[in-house]
C-alpha positions as CSV (number, residue, x, y, z in Angstrom):
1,X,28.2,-14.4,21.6
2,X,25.7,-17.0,22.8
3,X,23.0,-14.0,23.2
4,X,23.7,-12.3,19.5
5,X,22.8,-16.1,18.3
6,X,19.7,-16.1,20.1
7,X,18.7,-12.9,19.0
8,X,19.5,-14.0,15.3
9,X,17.8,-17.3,15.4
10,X,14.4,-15.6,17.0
11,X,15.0,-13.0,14.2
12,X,15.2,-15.5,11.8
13,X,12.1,-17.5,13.0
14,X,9.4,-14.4,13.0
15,X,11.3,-13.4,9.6
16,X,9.6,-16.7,8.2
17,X,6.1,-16.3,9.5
18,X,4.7,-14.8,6.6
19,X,1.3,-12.9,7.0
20,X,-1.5,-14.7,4.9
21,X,-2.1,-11.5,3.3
22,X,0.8,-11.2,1.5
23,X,1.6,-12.5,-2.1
24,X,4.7,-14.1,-3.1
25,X,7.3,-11.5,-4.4
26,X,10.3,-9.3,-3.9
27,X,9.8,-6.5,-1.7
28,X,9.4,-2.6,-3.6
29,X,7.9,0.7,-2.4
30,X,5.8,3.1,-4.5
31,X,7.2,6.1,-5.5
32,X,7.2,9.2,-3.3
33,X,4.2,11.6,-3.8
34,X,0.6,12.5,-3.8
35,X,-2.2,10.0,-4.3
36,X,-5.5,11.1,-5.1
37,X,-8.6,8.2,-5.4
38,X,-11.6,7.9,-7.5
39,X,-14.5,6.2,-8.8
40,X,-15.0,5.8,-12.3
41,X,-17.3,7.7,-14.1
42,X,-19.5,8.0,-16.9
43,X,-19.5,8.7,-20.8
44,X,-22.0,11.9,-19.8
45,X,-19.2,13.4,-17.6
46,X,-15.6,13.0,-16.2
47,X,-14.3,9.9,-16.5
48,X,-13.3,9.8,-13.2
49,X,-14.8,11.1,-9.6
50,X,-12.6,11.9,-7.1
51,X,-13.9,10.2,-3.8
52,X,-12.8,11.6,0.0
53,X,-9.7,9.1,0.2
54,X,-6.0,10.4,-0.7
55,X,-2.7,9.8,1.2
56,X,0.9,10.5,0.2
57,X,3.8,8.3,0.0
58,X,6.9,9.3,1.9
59,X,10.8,7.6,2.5
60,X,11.3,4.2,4.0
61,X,7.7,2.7,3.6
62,X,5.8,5.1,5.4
63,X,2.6,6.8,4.3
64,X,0.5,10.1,5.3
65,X,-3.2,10.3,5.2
66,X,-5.5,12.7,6.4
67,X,-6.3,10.7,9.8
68,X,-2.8,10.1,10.8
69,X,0.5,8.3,9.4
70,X,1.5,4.6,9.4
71,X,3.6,2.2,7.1
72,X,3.2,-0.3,4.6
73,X,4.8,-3.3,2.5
74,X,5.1,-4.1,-1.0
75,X,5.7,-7.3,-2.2
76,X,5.9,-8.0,-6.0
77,X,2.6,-6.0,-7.1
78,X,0.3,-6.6,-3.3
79,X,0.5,-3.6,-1.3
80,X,-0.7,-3.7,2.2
81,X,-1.1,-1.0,4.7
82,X,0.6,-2.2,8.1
83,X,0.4,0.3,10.6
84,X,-1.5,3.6,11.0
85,X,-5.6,4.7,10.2
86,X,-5.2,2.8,6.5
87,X,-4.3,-0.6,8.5
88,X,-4.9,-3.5,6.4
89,X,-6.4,-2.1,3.2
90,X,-4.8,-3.8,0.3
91,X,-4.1,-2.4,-3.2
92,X,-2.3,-4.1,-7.0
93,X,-0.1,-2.1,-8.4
94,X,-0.9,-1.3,-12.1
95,X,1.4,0.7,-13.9
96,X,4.1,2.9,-12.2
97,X,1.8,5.7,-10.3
98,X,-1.8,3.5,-10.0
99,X,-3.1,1.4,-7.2
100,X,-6.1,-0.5,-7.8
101,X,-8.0,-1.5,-4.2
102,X,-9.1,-4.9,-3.4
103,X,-12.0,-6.2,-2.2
104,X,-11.9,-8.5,0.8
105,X,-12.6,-11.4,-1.0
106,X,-9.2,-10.2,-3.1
107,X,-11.0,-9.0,-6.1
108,X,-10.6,-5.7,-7.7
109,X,-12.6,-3.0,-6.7
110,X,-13.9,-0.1,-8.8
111,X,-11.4,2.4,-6.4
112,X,-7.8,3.5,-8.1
113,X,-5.5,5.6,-6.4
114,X,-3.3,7.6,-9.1
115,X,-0.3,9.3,-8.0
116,X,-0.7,13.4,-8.7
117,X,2.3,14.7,-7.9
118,X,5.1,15.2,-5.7
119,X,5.4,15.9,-2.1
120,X,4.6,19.0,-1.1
């Protein structure tokens, strides 16, 4: 009994160091699917250029891209990749299927990830 309290109370204690990353929020996931990213474009063309960055959502906060899989966590709006070849790029959530990508300073970049579809 004395070693399950351990265990909870160390538990408890890296629970509560928060990465400075991170906003304030309840923790979410993105809907499962395909997401496809772009620039924006120009009144002459499409309004939007896809660039060479995509990467599907899957089940239990994990994510697929091209280079390899990894995982991530959504609190409130802030999404952060954790784990894997997207490790450490941030995102807002804007809408239900659209990830805008942030800057390091934690401005919005031009980028937006939209979701295209389901799994396949």
């Amino acid at each position: 009994m004395k070693r399950l309290a351990i265990i909870v109370a160390g538990g408890a204690a890296l629970a509560g160091a928060a990465s400075p990353v991170l906003a304030d929020g309840p923790l979410k996931t993105l809907p499962v699917g395909r997401y496809q990213c772009s620039l924006p474009g120009d009144a002459g063309g499409s309004a939007w250029v896809p660039i060479d960055k995509k990467f599907s959502i899957k089940n239990a906060s994990r994510y697929l891209s091209p280079k390899g899989s990894g995982t991530y966590l959504m609190t409130g709006d802030d999404l952060v990749f954790t784990r894997g070849p997207l490790k450490d790029e941030q995102y807002k959530r804007q809408g239900t299927g659209m990830l805008r990508l942030k800057n390091a300073d934690g401005s919005l970049s031009r980028v937006r990830c939209v979701r295209t579809g389901p799994l396949q």
